[in-house]
N, C-alpha and C positions, 0 to 999 in steps of 0.2 A: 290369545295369550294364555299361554296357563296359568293356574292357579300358583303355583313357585313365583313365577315371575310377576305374577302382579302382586304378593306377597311382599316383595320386593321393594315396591314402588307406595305402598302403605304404612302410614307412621306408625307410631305405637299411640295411643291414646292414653293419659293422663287426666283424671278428673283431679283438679285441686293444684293449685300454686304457693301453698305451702311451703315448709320446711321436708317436708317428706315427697309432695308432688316434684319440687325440684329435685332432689335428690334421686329419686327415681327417675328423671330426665336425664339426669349426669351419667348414670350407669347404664342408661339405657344408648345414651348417645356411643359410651366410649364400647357398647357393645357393636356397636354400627348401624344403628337404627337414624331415622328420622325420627320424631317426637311433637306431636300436637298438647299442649297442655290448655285444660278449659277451666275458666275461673271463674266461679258464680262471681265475685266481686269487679267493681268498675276498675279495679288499678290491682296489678299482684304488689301484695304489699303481707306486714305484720302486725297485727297488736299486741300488746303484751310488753314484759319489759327484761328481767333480768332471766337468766336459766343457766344453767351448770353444766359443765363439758367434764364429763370421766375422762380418765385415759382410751375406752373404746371410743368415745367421740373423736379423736382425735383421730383415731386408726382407720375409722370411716371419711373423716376429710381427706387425708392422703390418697386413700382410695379411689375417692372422686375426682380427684386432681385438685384440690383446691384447701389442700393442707397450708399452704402460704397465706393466702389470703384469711384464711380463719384465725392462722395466729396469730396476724398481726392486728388483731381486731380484737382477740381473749384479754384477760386480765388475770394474772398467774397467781394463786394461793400462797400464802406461805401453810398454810393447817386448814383444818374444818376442825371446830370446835359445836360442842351439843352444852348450855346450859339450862340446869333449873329456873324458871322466870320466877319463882316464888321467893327463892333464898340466895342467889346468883353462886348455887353450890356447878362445881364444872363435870359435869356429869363424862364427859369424854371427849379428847382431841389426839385428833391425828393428823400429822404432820405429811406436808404432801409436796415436801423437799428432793434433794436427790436422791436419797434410798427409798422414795417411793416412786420417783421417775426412773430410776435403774430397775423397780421391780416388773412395772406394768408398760417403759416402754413410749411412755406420754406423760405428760404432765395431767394436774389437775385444773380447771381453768373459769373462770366467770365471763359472762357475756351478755351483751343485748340481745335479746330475740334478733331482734330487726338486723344485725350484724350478721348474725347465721346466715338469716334468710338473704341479705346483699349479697355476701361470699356466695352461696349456690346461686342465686340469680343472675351474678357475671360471670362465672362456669359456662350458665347454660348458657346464656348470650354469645360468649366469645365462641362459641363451637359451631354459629350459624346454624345447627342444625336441629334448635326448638322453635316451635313458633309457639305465640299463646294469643288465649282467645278469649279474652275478659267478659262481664257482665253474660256470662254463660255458663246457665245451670241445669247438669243433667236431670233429665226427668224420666227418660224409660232406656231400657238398653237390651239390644237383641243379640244375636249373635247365631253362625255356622259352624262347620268344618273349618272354615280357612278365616273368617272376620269376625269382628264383634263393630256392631252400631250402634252408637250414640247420638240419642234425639234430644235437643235441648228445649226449653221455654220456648224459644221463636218459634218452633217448629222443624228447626234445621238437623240434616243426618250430618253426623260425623265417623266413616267409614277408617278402621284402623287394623291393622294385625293381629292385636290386644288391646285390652284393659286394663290401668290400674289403678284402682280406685283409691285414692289419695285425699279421699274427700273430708278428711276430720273427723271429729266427734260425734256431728251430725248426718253420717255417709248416708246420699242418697243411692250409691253401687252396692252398701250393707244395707242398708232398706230394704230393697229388692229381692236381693238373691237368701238374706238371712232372717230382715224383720224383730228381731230381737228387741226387748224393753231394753231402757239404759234404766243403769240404778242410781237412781240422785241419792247421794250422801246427808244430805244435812248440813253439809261442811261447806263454809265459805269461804272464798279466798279473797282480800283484800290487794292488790296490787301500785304501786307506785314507784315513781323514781323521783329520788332529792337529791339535788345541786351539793354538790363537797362542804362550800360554804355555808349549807344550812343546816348538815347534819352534826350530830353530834360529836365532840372529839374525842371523847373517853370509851366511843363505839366504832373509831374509825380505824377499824386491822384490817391489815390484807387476810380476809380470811373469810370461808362460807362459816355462816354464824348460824346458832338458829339457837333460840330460848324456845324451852317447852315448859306449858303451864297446863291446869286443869281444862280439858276441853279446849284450849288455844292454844296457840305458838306464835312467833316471829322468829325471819328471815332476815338477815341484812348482810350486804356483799356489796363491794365497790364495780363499779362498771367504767368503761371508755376511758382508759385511764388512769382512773381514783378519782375522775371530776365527777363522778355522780357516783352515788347509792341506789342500790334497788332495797326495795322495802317490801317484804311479804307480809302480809298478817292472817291468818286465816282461824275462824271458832265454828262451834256447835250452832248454827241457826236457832233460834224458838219460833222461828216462823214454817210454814209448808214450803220449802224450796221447789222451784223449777230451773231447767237444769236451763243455763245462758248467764250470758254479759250484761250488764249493765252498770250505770253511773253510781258509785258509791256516796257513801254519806258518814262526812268526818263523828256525828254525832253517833251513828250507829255502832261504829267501831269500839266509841270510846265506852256505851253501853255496857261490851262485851269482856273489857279484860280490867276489872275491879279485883284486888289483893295480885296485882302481877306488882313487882320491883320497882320502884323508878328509873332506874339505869335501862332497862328494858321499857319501861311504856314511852321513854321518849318517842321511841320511835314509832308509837299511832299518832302524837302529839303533830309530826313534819308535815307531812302531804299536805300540801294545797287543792288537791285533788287524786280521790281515786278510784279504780276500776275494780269491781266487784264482778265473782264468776261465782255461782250456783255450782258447785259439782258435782261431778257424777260418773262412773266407770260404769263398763258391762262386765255380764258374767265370761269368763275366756273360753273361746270356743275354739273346737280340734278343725274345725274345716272354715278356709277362707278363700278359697279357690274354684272355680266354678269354671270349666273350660277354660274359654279362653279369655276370663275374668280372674283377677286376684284382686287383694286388699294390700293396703299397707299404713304404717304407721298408725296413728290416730283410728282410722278407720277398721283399722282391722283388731287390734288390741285398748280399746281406749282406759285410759289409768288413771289415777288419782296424782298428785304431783308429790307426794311422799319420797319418795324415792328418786326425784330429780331425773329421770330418764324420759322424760316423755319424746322429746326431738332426738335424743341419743338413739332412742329405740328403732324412730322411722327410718333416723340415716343407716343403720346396723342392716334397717330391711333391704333400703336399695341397695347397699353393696351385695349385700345375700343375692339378692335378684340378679343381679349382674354379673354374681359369681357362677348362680346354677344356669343363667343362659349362657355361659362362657364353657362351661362343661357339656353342657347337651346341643352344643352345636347351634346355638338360637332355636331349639324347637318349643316354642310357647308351652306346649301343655305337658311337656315331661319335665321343663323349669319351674312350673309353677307348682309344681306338686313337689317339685325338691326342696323349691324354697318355703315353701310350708309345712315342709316336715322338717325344714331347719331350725324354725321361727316357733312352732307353737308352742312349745313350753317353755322356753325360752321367755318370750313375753310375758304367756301364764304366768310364772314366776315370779318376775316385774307387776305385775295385776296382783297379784294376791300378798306380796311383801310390800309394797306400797300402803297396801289395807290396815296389812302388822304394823308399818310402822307409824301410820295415822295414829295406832290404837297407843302403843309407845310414847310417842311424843304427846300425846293427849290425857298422861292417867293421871286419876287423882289417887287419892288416899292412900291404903295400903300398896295399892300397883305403882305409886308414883313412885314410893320407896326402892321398890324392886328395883325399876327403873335405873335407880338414880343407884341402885346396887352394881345395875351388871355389868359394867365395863371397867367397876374399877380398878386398878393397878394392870391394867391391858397395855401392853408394849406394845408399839406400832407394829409389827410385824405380826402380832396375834393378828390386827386390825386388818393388815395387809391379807394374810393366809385368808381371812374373812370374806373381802372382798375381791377373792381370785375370779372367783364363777361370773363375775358383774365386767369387772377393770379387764380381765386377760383375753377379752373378745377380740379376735383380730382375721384380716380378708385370709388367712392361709387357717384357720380355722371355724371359720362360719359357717361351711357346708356340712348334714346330718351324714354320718357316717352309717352306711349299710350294713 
C-alpha cells in the first residue's frame, strides 16, 4: 500500500476535547478527514461558566456548520457598558443593536461555556466521523514524513496523518516541541453563576457589564435565557499565585474589594459558591507548527481573559485550519504553515491587548482618571471603527495574504 493511500485511511489526531479540540474536529471533518480526539479527562465536558461571543464568533460557528445550534443557545445584548466601581461614573457604552449587527455582520451575544462546548460536541457527533478517547493523556509524540504518533499514559500508540494539539493552557504537544514558562499574572479570577431570582434587580440589563476598580473588576451578564447571571470578579493576589483551579472562598473575595460601591459589591455578596483560577498567559511566539504538528487555541496562544476572546480565538483557528487545508489540497505541512502565518499576530495582538486592558481596567489614581477620560463623548461608530481589526474577522478573510 502506499504511503498516499494508507494516508488516506488515517485519522487526524486531536489532543484535547475542548472548545478548540472540537472545533478543530468540525473543520477537519468537513475537510474529509476522519478524526480521533484524546481527552486527558474521564467525560468530554466544560468547566467554567459565562463567556462572550463577538460578531467573529459567530462567523466561525456558521463555518462549522453549527451556527444554529449556538444561537439558539446565546443570549443577545442590548450594549456592553464599562463602569467605575468607585463612583458608578459610566466610563463607556456601546450599543450592540442593529447598527452594530449591520456593521460586523453578527451580533453580540452571551453564553454558557458548557452551551459552546454542547453545540461543537453534537456537530462532531452527528458527522459520525470523530471518535473520542477519554481518560487519555498525551505523553510523548513522534512523528515521519507521512505520520505523527501519539503515546498516551497506558502506554498506547495512536497512529494519525497529523497533529493538533488542542490541549489548553497546559499543552503537553507545547511542552514538547516549545517548553516555554507560562507567566502567572498575580491576577485572580473569581467565577460563578446565580439563579435570576437571587440576583440583584437594579443589576439585571441585558447587557456585558463589567465595573473597574483599583486592582479589581466585576463582570455580570445574564445567561440561558435571563434565568441565570454569570458573575466574574477578579483582583491583585497578595499571595504567590500558581497558575490552576481551585475552590474559592466567599471570605477571600470579600477581603479584596473594600471602597468599591454597593450597587457593585452586591454582586461578591451572591455566590453560594465559587470557582477560583490563578492566571496566567505566555509570552507570544512566531512558530507553532512543527511538521506534521500544530498548535491551537489555548495551546498555542494562551491569554488572559481581558479581552473576552479566549474560545473566539480557538474557533477563528480551526476554521483557519480548514481554510488553509481547503487551499492546499489537504497537504498537512504546506496548511500548517499557512495557518500560522495566518494566526500569529493575529493572537499576538489578542495576548498583548488583553494585558493593556487588565492594566485599564485595574488603574488607580491618576491613571484611573485617564481612564475614565478616554472614551468620553465616543459615538458608537468611533467604538465600531475601533473594533473592526477584532469583529470584521470572517472565513473569506482568515487566510494571510502573500
Amino acid at each position: 500500500m502506499t504511503n498516499q493511500a494508507s494516508q488516506q485511511n488515517l485519522p487526524v489526531l486531536v489532543a484535547g476535547g475542548g472548545i478548540g479540540g472540537l472545533a478543530a474536529a468540525l473543520a477537519l471533518v468537513n475537510r474529509g478527514f476522519k478524526v480521533k480526539v484524546l481527552e486527558q479527562a474521564p467525560e468530554i465536558g466544560e468547566i467554567g461558566a459565562g463567556i462572550q461571543l463577538g460578531p467573529n464568533a459567530f462567523h466561525a460557528f456558521d463555518a462549522l456548520g453549527i451556527g444554529d445550534k449556538a444561537r439558539a443557545r446565546a443570549v443577545y445584548t442590548d450594549y456592553m457598558v464599562m463602569h467605575d466601581a468607585i463612583d458608578e461614573y459610566q466610563v463607556g457604552k456601546i450599543p450592540t443593536d442593529e447598527a452594530f449587527i449591520k456593521r460586523f455582520g453578527n451580533p453580540y451575544a452571551v453564553i454558557h461555556r458548557a452551551d459552546v462546548h454542547l453545540s461543537l460536541l453534537e456537530g462532531a457527533q452527528e458527522t459520525g466521523r470523530v471518535e473520542f478517547l477519554t481518560s487519555t493523556r498525551v505523553v510523548r509524540i513522534e512523528q515521519d514524513e507521512h505520520s505523527v504518533t501519539v503515546f498516551d499514559q497506558h502506554g498506547n500508540a495512536h497512529k494519525g496523518v497529523a497533529l493538533i494539539g488542542a490541549d489548553g493552557v497546559k499543552s503537553v504537544v507545547r511542552e514538547q516541541f516549545v517548553g516555554d514558562p507560562a507567566r502567572v499574572t498575580g491576577h485572580v479570577v473569581y467565577r460563578a453563576v446565580v439563579d435570576k431570582e437571587d440576583f440583584p434587580e437594579d443589576l439585571r440589563w441585558n447587557a456585558a457589564s463589567i465595573w473597574v476598580g483599583p486592582n479589581c473588576h466585576l463582570v455580570h451578564y445574564p445567561l440561558r435565557g435571563g434565568e441565570q447571571y454569570n458573575v466574574v470578579v477578579t483582583f491583585h493576589s497578595r499571595e504567590q499565585e500558581e497558575w490552576g483551579v481551585t475552590e474559592g472562598s466567599k471570605e477571600e473575595v470579600q477581603s479584596y474589594f473594600q471602597g468599591i460601591c454597593p450597587k457593585a459589591r452586591q454582586l461578591i455578596e451572591l455566590p453560594k459558591s465559587w470557582k477560583r483560577w490563578a492566571t496566567a498567559d505566555r509570552e507570544p511566539i512566531g512558530q507553532w507548527t512543527f511538521g506534521r504538528v500544530t498548535l491551537l487555541g489555548d495551546a498555542a496562544h494562551p491569554t488572559t481573559q481581558y479581552m473576552a476572546q479566549g474560545a473566539c480565538m480557538a474557533m477563528e483557528d480551526a476554521v483557519t485550519l480548514g481554510e488553509a487545508l481547503r487551499v492546499n489540497d489537504n497537504d498537512f505541512v504546506k496548511a500548517f504553515d499557512l495557518y500560522q502565518r495566518s494566526r500569529v499576530a493575529r493572537t499576538a495582538r489578542i495576548v498583548l491587548s488583553s494585558r493593556e486592558m487588565g492594566r485599564i481596567y485595574h488603574a488607580k489614581g491618576v491613571e484611573r482618571l485617564v481612564r475614565n477620560d478616554l472614551w468620553r463623548g465616543r459615538t458608537p461608530e468611533r467604538f465600531y471603527d475601533a473594533m473592526e481589526w477584532l469583529y470584521g474577522w470572517n472565513v473569506t478573510n482568515c487566510l494571510a495574504r502573500d
